[in-house]
C-alpha positions as CSV (number, residue, x, y, z in Angstrom):
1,X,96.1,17.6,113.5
2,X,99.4,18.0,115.5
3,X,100.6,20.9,113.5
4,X,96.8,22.7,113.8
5,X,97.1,21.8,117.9
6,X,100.2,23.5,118.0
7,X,99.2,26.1,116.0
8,X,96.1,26.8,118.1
9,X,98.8,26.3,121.5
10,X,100.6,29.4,119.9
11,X,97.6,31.6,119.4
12,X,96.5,31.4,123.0
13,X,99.9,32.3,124.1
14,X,100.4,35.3,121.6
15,X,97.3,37.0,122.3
16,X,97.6,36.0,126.3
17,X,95.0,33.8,126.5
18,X,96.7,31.4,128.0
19,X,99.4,31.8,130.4
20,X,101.9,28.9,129.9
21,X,102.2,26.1,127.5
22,X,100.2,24.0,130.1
23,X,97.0,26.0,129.7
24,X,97.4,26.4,126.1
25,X,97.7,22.6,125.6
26,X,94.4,22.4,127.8
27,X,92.8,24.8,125.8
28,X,93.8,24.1,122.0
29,X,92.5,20.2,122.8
30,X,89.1,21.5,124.2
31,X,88.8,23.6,120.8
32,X,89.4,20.7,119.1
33,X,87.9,17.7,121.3
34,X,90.7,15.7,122.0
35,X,91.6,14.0,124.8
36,X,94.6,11.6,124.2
37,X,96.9,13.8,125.0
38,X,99.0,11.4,123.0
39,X,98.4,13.4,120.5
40,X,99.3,16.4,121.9
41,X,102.5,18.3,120.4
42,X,105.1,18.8,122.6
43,X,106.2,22.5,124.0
44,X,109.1,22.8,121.4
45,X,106.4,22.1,118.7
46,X,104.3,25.2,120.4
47,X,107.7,27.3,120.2
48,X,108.1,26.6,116.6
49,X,104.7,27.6,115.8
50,X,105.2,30.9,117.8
51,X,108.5,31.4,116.0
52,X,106.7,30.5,112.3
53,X,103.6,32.9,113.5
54,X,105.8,36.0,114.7
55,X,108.0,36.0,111.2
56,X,105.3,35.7,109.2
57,X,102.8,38.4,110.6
58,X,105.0,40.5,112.9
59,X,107.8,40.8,111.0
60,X,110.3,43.9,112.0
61,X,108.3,44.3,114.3
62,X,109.3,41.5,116.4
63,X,113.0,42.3,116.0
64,X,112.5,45.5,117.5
65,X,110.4,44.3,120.3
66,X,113.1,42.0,120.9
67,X,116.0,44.3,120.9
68,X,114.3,46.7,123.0
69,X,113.7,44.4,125.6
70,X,117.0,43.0,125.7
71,X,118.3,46.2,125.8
72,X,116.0,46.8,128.8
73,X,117.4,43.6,130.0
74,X,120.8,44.3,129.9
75,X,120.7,47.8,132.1
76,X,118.8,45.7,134.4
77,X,121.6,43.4,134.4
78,X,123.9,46.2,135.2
79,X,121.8,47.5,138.3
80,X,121.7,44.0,139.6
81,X,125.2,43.1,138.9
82,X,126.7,41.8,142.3
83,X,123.6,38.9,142.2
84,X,125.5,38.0,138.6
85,X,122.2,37.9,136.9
86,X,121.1,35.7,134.0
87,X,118.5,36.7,130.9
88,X,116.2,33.6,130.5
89,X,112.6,32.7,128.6
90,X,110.9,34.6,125.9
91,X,113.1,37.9,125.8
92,X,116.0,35.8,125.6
93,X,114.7,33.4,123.0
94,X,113.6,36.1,120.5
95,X,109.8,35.4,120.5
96,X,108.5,37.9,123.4
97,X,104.7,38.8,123.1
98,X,103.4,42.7,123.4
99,X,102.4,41.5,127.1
100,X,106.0,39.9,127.9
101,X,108.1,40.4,130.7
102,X,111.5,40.6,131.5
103,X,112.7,37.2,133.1
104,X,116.1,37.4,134.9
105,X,117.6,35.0,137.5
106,X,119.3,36.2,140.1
107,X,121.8,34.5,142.6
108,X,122.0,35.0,146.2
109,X,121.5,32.5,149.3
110,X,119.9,35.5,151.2
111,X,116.7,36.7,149.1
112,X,116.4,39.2,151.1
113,X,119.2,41.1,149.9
114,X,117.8,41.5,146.6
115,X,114.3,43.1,148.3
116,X,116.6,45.6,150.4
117,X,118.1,46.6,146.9
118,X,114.5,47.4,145.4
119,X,113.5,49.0,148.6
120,X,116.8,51.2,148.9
121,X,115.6,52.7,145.4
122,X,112.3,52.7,146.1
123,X,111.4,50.1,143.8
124,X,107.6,48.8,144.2
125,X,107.4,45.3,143.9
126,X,105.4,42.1,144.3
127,X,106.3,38.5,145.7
128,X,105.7,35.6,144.3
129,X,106.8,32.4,143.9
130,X,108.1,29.6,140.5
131,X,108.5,26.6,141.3
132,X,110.7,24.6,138.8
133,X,112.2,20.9,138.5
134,X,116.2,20.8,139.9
135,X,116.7,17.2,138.4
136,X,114.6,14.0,137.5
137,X,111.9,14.0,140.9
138,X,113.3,17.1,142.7
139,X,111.8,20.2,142.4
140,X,112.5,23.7,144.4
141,X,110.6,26.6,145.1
142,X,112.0,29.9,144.2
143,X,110.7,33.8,145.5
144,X,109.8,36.0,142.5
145,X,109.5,39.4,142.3
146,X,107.7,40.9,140.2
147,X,108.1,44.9,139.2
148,X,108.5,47.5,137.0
149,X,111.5,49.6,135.0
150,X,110.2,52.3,133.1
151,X,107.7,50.9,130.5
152,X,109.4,47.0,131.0
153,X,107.6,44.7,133.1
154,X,110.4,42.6,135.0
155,X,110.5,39.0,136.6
156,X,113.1,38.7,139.4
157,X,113.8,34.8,139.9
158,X,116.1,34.5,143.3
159,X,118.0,31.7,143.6
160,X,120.3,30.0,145.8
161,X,124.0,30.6,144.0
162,X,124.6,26.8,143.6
163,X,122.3,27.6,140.7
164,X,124.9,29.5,139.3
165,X,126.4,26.6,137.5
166,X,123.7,24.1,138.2
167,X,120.6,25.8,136.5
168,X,117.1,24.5,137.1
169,X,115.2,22.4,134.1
170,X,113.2,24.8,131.9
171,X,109.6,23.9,131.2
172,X,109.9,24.7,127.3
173,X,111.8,21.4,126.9
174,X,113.2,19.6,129.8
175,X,117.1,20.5,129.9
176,X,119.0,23.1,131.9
177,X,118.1,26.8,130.9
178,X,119.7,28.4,128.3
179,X,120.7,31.8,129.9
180,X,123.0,34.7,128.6
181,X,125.6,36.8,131.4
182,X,125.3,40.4,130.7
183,X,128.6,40.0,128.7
184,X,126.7,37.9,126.3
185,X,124.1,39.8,126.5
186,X,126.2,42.9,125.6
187,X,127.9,40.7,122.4
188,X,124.6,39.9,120.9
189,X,122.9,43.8,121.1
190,X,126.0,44.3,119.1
191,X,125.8,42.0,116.5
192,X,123.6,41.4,113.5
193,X,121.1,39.5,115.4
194,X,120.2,41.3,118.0
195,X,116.7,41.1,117.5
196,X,116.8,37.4,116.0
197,X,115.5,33.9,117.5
198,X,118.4,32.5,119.5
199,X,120.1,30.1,116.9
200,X,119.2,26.8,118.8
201,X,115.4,27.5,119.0
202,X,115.0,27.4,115.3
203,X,114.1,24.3,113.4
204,X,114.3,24.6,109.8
């Protein structure tokens, strides 16, 4: 039952029924009419079924996706060099959906510097906010802006530049986010994976 759950979870999420692993815990248990949520798997559990689901019926198809949008990420990286960008989520991770965006955290105690950059190139945008978990019980609020590069969708995450070193808890499993610098970034478009599932998402 926990492996069909999770399998369900992952569904939702591909086809963008649901928009976070919340919503696609809430939904898969209604489908199947459970309510101990006990039971339920955990989001790593939804990752590996997105992982399993995407090789099996997506194929090349998901490497290129992939490597497309990391390429995407990486001149984005470049125009938004002096707030030292980071690529997070999906893109990073190797399992981006057709409907994925570009996540990217940016660092700069004045959000409003990033804004004037989008403005001075006439970049449309719109504002809105994440809030993630900073440690055990403390939680912060951070602006997002959300726009357009060519055909990529973008997510701007602006935060303070102590997150620089100290990054916020990801939802997918609890611990710091795994982020790449554009360096890295530039490293892996080079190499053989390009297009693969970062190494320490995959459970064999």
């Amino acid at each position: 039952m926990r492996s069909e759950f999770a399998q369900i979870a992952a569904r939702l999420l591909i086809d963008g029924e649901a928009d976070d692993f919340g919503a696609a815990k809430r939904k898969a248990a209604m489908q199947l009419g459970l309510h101990d949520q006990r039971a339920f798997p955990d989001n790593l559990d939804i990752q590996a079924a997105i992982i399993d689901h995407q090789r099996l019926f997506e194929g090349p198809e998901i490497a290129l996706r992939t490597r497309r949008l990391r390429q995407a990420a990486l001149d984005a990286m470049r125009f938004f060099a002096e707030f030292e960008p980071r690529l997070v989520g999906p893109v990073l991770h190797g399992t981006p959906f057709a409907h994925t965006a570009v996540t990217l955290h940016l660092f700069s105690d004045e959000p409003e510097r990033v804004v004037r950059t989008l403005l001075q190139h006439r970049i449309p945008y719109r504002l809105d906010e994440q809030i993630r978990r900073a440690g055990r019980r403390d939680s912060e609020a951070y602006p997002v802006l959300e726009t357009a590069m060519g055909e990529v969708e973008f997510e701007l995450v602006v935060m303070p530049c102590v997150r620089l070193q100290n990054a916020p808890l990801s939802p997918l499993d609890g611990a710091p986010y795994r982020r790449l610098d554009a360096a890295a970034l530039t490293a892996l478009l080079a190499s053989p994976a390009a297009g693969d599932v970062y190494p320490s998402l995959v459970r064999e």
